[in-house]
N, C-alpha and C positions, 0 to 999 in steps of 0.2 A: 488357528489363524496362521497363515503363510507367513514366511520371513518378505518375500513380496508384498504382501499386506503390510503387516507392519511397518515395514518400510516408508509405504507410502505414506500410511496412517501417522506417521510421524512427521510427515510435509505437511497431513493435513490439520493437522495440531499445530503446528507452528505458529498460526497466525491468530492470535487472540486468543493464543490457547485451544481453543474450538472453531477453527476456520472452518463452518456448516457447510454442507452442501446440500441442496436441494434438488431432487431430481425429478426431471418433467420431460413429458413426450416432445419430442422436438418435429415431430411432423404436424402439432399442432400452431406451432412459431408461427406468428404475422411479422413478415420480412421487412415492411414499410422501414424506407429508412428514417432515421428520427432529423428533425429539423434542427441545423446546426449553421454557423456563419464562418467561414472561412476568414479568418483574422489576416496572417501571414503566410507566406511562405518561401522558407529558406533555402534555396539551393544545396545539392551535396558538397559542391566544394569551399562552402561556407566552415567547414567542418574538417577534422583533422580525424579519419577513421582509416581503419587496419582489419576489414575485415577478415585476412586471412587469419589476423588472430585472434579473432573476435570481441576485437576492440571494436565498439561502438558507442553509439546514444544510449547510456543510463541513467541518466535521470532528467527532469522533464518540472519546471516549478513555476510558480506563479506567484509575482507582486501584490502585498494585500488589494493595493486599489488597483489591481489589473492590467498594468499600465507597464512591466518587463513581465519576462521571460528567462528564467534561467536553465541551460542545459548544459550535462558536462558531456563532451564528448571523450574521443582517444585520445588527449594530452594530460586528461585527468583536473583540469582544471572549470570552472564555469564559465561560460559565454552567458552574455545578455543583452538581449535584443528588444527594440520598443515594435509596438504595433505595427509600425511600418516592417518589420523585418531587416531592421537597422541595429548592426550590433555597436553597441555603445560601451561596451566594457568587457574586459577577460578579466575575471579574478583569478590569481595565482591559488594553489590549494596547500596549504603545508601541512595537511595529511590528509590521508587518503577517504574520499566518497561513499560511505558504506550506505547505512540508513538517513536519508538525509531530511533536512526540512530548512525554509525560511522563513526569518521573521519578519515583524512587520519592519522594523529599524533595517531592513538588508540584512544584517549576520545570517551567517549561516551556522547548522547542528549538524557535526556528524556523527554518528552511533557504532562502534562495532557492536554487528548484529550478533555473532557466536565468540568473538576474541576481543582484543584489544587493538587499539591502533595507536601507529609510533609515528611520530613526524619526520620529514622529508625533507630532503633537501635537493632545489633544481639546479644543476649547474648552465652557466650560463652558456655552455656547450652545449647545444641540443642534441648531441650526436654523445655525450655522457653520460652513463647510469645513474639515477636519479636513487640518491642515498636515503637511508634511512638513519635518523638521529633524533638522541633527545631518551626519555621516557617514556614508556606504553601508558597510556589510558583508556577508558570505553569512551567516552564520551570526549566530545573535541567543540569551542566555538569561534567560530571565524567570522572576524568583521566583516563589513563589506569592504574595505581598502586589502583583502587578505592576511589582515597578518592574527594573531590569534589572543583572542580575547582571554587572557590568564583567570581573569576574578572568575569569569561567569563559567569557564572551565574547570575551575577548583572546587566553587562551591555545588556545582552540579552532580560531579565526581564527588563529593564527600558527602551528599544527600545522598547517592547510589551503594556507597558501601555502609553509613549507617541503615539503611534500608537492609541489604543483603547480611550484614553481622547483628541484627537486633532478630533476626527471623532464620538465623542457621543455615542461609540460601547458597546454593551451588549449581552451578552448569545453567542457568537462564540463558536462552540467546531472545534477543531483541528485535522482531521482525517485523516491526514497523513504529517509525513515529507519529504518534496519533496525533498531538499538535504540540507546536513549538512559538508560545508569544513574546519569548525573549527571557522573559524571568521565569516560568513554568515549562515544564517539557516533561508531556505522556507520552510513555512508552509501552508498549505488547508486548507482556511477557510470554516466552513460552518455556514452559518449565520441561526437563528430562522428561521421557516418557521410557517404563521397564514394563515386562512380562511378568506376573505375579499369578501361575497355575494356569497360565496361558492366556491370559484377559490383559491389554495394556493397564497400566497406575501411575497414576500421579504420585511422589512422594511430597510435591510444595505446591500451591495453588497456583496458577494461573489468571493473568489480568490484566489491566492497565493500571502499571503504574505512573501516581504524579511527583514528578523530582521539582525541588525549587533551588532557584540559584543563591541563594543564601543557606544552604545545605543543608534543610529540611525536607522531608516527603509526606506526601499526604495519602499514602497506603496503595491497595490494588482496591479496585472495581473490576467486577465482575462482566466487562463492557465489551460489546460486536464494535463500537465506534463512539468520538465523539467528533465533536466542533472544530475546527482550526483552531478557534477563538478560548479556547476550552470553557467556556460555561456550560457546553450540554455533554452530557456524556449519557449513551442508551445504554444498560446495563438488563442483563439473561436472569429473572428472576429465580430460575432454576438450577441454577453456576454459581449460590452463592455461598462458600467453602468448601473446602479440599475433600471434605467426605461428600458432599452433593454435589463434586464432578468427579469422582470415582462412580459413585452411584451411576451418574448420566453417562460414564464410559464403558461400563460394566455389561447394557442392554444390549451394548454390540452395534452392527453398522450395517445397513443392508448396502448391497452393491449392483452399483449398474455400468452396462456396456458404454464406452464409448469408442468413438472411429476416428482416425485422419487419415484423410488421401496427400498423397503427393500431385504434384503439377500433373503429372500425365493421366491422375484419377483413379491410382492405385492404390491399395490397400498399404498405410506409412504403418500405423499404429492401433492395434483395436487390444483393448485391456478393461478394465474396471475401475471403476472409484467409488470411494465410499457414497453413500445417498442420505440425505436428509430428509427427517418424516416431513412429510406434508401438512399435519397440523398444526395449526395456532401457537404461538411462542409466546409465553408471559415475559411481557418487556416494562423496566423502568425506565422513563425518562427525566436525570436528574440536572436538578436546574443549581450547578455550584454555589454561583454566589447567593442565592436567595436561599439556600441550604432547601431545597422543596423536591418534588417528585411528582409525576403521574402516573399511575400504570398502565401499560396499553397491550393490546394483542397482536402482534405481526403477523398478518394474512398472509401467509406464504403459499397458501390453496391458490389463493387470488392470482399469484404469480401463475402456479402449474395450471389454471384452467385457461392462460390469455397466450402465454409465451413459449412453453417448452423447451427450459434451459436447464444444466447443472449451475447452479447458483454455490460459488465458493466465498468464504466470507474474507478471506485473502483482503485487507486494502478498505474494506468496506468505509465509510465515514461519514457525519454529519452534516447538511450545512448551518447556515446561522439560524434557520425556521426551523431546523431540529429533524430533516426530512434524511432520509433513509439511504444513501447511494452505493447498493450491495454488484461487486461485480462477479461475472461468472463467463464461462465457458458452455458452448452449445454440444449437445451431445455426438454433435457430426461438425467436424471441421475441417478444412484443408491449406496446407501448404504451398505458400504462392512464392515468386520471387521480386524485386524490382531492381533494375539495372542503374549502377551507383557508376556516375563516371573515375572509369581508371582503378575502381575497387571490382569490380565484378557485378555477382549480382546478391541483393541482401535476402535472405529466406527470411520470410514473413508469414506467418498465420492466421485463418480469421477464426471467427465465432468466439471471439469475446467481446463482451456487453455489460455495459454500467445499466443496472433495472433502480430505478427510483419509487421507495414508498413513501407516503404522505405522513406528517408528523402524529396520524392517529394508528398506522400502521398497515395503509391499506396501500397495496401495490397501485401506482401511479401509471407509470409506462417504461420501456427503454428508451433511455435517453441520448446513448450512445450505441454505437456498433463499429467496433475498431479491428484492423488487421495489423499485428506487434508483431517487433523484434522476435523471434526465438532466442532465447536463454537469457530472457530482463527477465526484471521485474515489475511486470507489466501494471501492478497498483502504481510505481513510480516515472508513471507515463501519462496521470493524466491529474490534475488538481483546481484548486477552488480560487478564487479573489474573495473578500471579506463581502460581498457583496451576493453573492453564491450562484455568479456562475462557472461553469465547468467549461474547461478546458483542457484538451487532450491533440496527442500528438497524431497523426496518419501519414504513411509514407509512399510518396507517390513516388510516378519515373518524373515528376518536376521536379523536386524537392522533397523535406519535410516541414509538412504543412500543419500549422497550429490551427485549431476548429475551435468555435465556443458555441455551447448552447445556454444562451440568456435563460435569468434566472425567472421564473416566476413568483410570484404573491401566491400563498395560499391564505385563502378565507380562515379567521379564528376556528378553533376546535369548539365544539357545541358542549365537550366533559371538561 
């Protein structure tokens, strides 16, 4: 394996541990665009961005009952806007934006994903370096009036290190909040990845862990995704301990081509990424509070004979029906620009797509087909309302505009 490989292979790890990828013919892709309702949209100069420094929109969240919108732009703080594209609040941030999520109550969660974070201080000079003070912690939570919530911060942080000191754990980074209801908060682990006779290893398992705010944990799951809500959590029947993802890293990774063009349709980037087999996945879907399960098969065939995408498990997540919303990137894509008043113009790229499967595991359709920022993180661009529909951001020469695609009812499972 290449040091390039590897390399990658360790981005591609990151996310759930086993952020899959799926790999499909892309000249067999149906383009149709998926049906979506344009909610708002906000003007650039709604927004406080620095693209020369590539300061921009990172993050992108959504009110349980769907009813704001939270985005932090370049001031580092959150704006929140209703339906109409009426911003009705700036909350101040007193540390910094890493992994984020929202509860239902407003507060917000933020996670260093590989480090710790230390709080801030803004002077009321906007023209002064904005301090850093206080103590480092991983995990941070902030009211919605800004200022930071000590109890649900301590007890969260002392659920994370009895977790990390009961299990001899070191070097975790955290790359993504899987759901955050105020008093529970799942987080993705992805554990160090080393060379052992030239084959990557895991030395600590990989997974979702649940921290609670009275600073207890309730372990790792072996899980691509769950809930907002956290009652469902989908879990890899085959990921489950550190010797059976050694084993499943061990088989090795097949590899396939992909392209970007630039604006003018020239060759930006063609390299490889790992591929994910096309067969059937034994999947649990666990139902927490009822302490229950079902097992299911995720047709991933289903995918590669409708779509032709690399499917990366990056972001993936539940809604409350327990359905499947994995995003990926197209094995052909290209780099556009759109013109930002007074900033220039923002490079954007497309062929990424949210693919939704049905709570039995059968690929559904694309529900999304989005053109992102370069260098987000494009899973924290687009989120759920408790009611499940999706919501994601697109960035036009009008503005940036919020889309939703209303939720549907799926008919009971027949197992």
């Amino acid at each position: 394996m290449t040091t390039k490989h590897l390399s990658l292979l360790v981005l591609i790890l990151a996310a759930l541990g086993f952020p899959k990828m799926l790999v499909l013919d892309d000249s067999k892709s149906q383009r149709a665009q998926p049906e979506s309702e344009l909610v708002a949209r906000l003007p650039y100069e709604t927004f406080e961005l620095s693209l020369r420094e590539g300061a921009w929109i990172g993050l992108f969240a959504v009110s349980s009952d769907g009813q704001k919108f939270y985005i932090r732009d370049a001031s580092g703080n959150l704006l929140v806007f209703d339906r109409q594209g009426k911003r009705v609040a700036e909350i101040p941030m007193p540390v910094p934006l890493d992994c984020v999520e929202i509860g239902p109550d407003g507060s917000i969660v933020t996670v260093g994903s590989c480090q710790d974070l230390r709080p801030r201080f803004r002077p009321s000079n906007s023209d002064a370096e904005i301090e850093e003070i206080g103590d480092e912690q991983r995990i941070w939570v902030i009211r919605s009036d800004g200022a930071i919530d000590k109890a649900r911060t301590e007890g969260f942080n002392r659920a994370l290190d009895e977790f990390l000191d009961k299990h001899a754990r070191s070097g975790d980074c955290f790359v993504q909040v899987a759901f955050y209801t105020g008093t529970q908060l799942g987080l993705q682990i992805s554990a160090p990845v080393s060379l052992k006779d030239g084959m990557p290893t895991l030395k600590q398992e990989t997974g979702l862990l649940v921290l609670r705010d009275d600073g207890r944990f309730d372990g790792l799951y072996y899980a691509w995704a769950a809930s907002g809500d956290s009652r469902l959590i989908l879990e890899d029947s085959r990921l489950v301990g550190l010797e059976a993802q050694n084993e499943w890293m061990s088989k090795g990774f097949s590899w396939t081509e992909y392209v970007i063009f630039d604006e003018n349709g020239e060759e930006f980037v063609r390299s490889e990424a790992p591929a994910y087999p096309k067969e059937p996945v034994p999947m649990r879907l666990i139902q927490r509070q009822l302490q229950a399960s079902k097992n299911l098969s995720l047709k991933l065939q289903d995918l590669h004979e409708k779509e032709g995408v690399i499917l990366i498990q990056k972001g993936a997540r539940l809604d409350a029906q327990g359905r499947l919303y994995l995003p990926g990137m197209t094995t052909v894509s290209r780099i556009n620009s759109v013109p930002v008043p007074g900033q220039g113009r923002l490079p954007t790229q497309d062929g990424y797509v949210i693919a939704r499967f049905t709570r039995d595991g059968v690929f559904d359709k694309i529900v999304a087909r989005l053109k992102i920022p370069i260098d987000v993180r494009p899973h924290q661009l687009w989120d759920f309302d408790a009611a499940g529909n999706l919501y994601y951001l697109q960035f036009s020469t009008e503005g940036v505009e919020i889309h939703c695609v209303p939720t549907t009812s799926e008919e009971p499972s027949s197992t």
